[in-house]
C-alpha positions in Angstrom: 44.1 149.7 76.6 47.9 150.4 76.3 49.7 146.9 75.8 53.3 147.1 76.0 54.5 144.3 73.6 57.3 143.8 70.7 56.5 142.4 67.3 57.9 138.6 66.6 59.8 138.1 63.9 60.9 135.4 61.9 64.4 134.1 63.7 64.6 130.8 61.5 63.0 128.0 59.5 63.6 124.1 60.3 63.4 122.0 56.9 64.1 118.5 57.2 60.6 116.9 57.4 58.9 115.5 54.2 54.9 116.3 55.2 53.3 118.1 58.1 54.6 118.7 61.3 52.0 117.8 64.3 53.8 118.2 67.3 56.3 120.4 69.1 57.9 119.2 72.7 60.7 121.7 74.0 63.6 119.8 75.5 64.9 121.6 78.5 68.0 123.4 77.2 69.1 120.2 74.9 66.9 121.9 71.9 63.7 121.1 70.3 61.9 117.7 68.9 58.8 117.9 66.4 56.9 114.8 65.2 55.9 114.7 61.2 53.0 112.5 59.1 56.3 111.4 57.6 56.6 109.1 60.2 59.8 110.5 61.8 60.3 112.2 65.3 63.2 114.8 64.7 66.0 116.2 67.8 67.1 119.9 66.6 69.8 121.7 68.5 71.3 125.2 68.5 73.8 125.9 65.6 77.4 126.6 67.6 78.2 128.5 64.6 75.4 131.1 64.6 73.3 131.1 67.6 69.8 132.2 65.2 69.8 128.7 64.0 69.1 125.1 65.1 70.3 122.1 62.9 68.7 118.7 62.7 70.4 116.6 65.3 68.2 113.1 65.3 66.0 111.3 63.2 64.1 108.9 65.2 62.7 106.5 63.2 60.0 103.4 64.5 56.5 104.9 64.2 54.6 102.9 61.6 52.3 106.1 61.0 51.9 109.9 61.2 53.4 110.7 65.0 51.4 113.4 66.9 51.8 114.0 70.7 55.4 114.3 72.2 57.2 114.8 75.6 60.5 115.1 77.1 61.9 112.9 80.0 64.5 115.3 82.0 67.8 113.8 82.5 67.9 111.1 85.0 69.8 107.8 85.6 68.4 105.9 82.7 68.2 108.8 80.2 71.6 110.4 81.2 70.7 113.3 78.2 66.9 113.1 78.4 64.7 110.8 76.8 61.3 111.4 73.9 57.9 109.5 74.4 55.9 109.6 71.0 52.4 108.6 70.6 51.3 107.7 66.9 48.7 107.2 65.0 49.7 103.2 64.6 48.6 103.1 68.3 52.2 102.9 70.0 53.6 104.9 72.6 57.7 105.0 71.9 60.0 106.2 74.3 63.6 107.1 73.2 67.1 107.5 74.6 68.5 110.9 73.5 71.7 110.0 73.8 72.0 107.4 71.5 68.7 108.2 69.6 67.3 104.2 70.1 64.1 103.3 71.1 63.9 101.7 74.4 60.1 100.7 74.6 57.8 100.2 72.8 54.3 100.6 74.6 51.3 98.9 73.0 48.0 98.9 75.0 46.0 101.2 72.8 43.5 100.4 70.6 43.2 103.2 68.7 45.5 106.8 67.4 47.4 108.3 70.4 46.8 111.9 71.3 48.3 112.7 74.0 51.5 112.0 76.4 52.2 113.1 79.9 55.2 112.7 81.9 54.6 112.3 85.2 57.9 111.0 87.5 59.3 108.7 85.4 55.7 107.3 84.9 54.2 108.3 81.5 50.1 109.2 80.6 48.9 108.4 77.0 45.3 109.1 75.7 44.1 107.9 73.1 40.9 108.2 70.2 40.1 104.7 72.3 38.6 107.0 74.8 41.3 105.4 77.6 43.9 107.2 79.6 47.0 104.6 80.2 49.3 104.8 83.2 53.1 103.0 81.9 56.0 102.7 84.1 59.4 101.3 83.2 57.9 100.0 79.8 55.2 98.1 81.3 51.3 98.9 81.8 49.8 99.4 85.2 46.9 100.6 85.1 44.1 102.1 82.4 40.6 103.6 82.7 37.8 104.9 80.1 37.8 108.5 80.9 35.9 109.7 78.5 32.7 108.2 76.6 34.2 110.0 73.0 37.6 110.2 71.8 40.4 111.9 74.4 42.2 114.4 72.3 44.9 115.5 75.3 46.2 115.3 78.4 48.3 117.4 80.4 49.1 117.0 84.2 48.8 120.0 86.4 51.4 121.3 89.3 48.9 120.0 91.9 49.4 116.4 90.7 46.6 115.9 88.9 45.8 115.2 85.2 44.0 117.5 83.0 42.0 115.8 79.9 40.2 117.4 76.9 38.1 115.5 74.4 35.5 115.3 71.4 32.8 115.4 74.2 33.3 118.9 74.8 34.4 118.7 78.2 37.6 118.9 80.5 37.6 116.3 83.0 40.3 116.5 86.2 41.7 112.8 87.4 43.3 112.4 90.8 44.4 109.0 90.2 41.3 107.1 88.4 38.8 109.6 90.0 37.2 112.4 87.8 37.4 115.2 90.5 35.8 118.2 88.2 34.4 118.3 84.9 34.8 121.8 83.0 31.4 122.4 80.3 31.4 125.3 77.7 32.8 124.8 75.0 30.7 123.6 71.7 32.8 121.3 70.1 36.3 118.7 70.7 38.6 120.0 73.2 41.8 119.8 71.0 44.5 121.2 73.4 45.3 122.2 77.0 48.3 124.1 78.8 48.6 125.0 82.3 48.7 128.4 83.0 51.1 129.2 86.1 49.5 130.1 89.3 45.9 130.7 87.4 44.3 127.8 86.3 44.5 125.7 82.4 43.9 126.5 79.0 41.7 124.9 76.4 41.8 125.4 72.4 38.6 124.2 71.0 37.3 123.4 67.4 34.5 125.7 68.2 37.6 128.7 67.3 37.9 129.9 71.0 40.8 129.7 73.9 39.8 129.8 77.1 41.7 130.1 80.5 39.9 128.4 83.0 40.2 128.5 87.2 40.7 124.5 88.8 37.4 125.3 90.3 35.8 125.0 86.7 34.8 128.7 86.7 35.9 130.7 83.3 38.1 133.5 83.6 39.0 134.4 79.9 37.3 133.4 76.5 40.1 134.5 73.9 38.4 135.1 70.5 39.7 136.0 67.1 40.7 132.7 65.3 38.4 131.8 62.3 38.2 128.2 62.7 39.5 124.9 64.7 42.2 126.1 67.2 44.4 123.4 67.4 47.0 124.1 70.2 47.4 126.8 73.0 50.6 127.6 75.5 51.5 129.8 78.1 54.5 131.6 79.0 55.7 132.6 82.9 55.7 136.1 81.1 51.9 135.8 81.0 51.4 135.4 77.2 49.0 133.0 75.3 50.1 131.4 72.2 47.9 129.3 69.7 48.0 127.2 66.3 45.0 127.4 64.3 43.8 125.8 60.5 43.4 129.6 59.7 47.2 129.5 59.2 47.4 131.8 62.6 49.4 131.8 65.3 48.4 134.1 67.8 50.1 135.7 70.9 47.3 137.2 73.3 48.1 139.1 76.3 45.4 139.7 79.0 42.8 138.1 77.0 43.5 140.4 74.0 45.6 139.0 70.3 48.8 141.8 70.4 50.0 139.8 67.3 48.7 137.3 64.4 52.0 135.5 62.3 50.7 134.5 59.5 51.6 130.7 58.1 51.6 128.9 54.4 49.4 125.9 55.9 47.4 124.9 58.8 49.8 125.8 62.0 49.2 122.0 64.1 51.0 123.1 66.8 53.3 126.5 69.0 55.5 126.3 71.6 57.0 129.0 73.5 60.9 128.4 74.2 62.0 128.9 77.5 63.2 132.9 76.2 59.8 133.5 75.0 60.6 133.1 71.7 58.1 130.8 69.6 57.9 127.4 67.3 55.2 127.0 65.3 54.8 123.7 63.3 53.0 124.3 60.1 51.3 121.9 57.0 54.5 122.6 54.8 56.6 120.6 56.5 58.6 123.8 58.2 59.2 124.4 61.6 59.6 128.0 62.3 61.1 129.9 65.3 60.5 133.2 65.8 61.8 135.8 68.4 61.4 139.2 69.6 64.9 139.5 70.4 66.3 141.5 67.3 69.8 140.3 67.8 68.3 137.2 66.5 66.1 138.3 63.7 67.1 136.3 59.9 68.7 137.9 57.3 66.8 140.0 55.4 66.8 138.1 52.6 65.2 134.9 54.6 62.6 137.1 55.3 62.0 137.8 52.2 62.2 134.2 50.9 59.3 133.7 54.0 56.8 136.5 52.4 57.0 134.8 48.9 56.5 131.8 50.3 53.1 133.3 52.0 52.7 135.0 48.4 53.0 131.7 46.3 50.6 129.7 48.8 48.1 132.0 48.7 48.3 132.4 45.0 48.0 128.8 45.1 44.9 129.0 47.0 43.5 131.8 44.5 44.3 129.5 41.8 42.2 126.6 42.5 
């Protein structure tokens, strides 16, 4: 099968955070925010002064814990330059003005780690290991509901409306409102991740070491296979490819069901994001966030990519050692 596809290559690395980066949440065209176990959600934004890199732009600093899930409130009256919610592993939801990098709620329902955040006009999703999704709007709680008898690892909500959730029971479960509408069986082991897929249906990453795309009618269309152990994130791209994070230290880019590419990480990659451009972040163990492009007007300097292989060489040395 001929596959028309261009290598990615590394464009450049994000240092700043002092222990693993969990979570990546692309912010329109005002740059990118990760969340850390250090505690810290970060804002980067393009370098004006070479266009390859992003510099660190925010520290937003209020999480008690490791920070995991993150999304991006566009521009509106009362976040005039976009706003951050963060869930955590202390059990809060945060949401944050951009513009002056402050918290401006602080939303504590949960009982247990936060996994997942949607945004849904102006009204915000959380899940939780608690097993409850959590409906918030202008800093208050309206409305929660046990959606799941295990822990929910995710939530995403879908261009019909709905919400999309994935847990440690296996299953996907669609919600219009508080009503479980479809419930997706097949995979063998937590649902870790979903994405929606434009115009075809959502994707899953699984611990079981499979990606799946699956139809809203619960029917599977594509089982992606080729990761060697818990797949931790998966995301689309309107150019139809599949990106995924996985403890084997993968990302991988699939297109039509078949891996085109594997970039190779010093740590567990938590969690990829494709940029609006197509060109990927990846949020690895060791603390570094990574971008990498296919465009080779913004490929690193040769000798940053030569500083990235020993750093793959050291780590696996590392590994060899002990």
């Amino acid at each position: 099968m001929e596959i028309d596809f261009n290598e990615y290559q590394l464009r450049c690395e994000l240092r700043g955070h002092e222990d693993d980066v969990r979570g990546i949440c692309v912010c329109g065209n005002v740059g990118i925010a990760t969340s850390s176990r250090d505690r810290t959600v970060r804002l980067w934004t393009l370098n004006p002064s070479d266009e390859r890199r992003y510099s660190a732009a925010k520290i937003l600093l209020g999480h008690t814990s490791f920070v995991g899930p993150l999304a991006w409130i566009s521009p509106d009256d009362e976040f005039p330059e976009g706003g951050i919610v963060s869930g955590g592993m202390d059990t809060q939801v945060l949401v944050w003005d951009l513009r002056t990098g402050e918290k401006v709620h602080t939303l504590k329902a949960h009982k247990l780690q936060v996994t997942g955040i949607a945004v849904d006009n102006g009204d915000i999703v959380s899940s939780s290991v608690d097993c409850t999704l959590r409906l918030w709007r202008k800093g208050q709680p309206v409305e929660s509901w046990e959606a799941h008898k295990a822990a929910i690892q995710t939530v995403v909500k879908l261009p019909s409306g709905e919400l999309a959730t994935g847990s440690t029971d296996t299953t996907i479960k669609l919600w219009k409102g508080k009503t479980c509408t479809q419930t997706f069986a097949g995979h063998t082991d937590t649902v870790r991740s979903l994405a929606v897929m434009s115009d075809m249906g959502i994707l899953s990453a699984s611990h079981d070491g499979y990606v799946r795309l699956w139809a809203l009618t619960g029917e599977v269309l594509m089982e992606m296979v080729g990761h060697t152990s818990i797949v931790y994130s998966v995301d689309s791209h309107v150019s139809g490819l599949i990106l995924s994070g996985s403890e084997d230290r993968f990302a991988k880019i699939w297109k039509d069901g078949v891996c085109v590419q594997s970039i190779e990480h010093p740590g567990c990659v938590w969690d990829a994001k494709f940029l609006e451009n197509g060109d990927i972040v990846t949020a690895c163990s060791d603390g570094v966030v990574r971008i990498w492009t296919v465009q080779q007007d913004k490929i690193a300097d040769p000798l940053d990519v030569e500083s990235y292989a020993s750093q793959l060489s050291q780590y696996k040395l590392s590994r060899y050692e002990d």
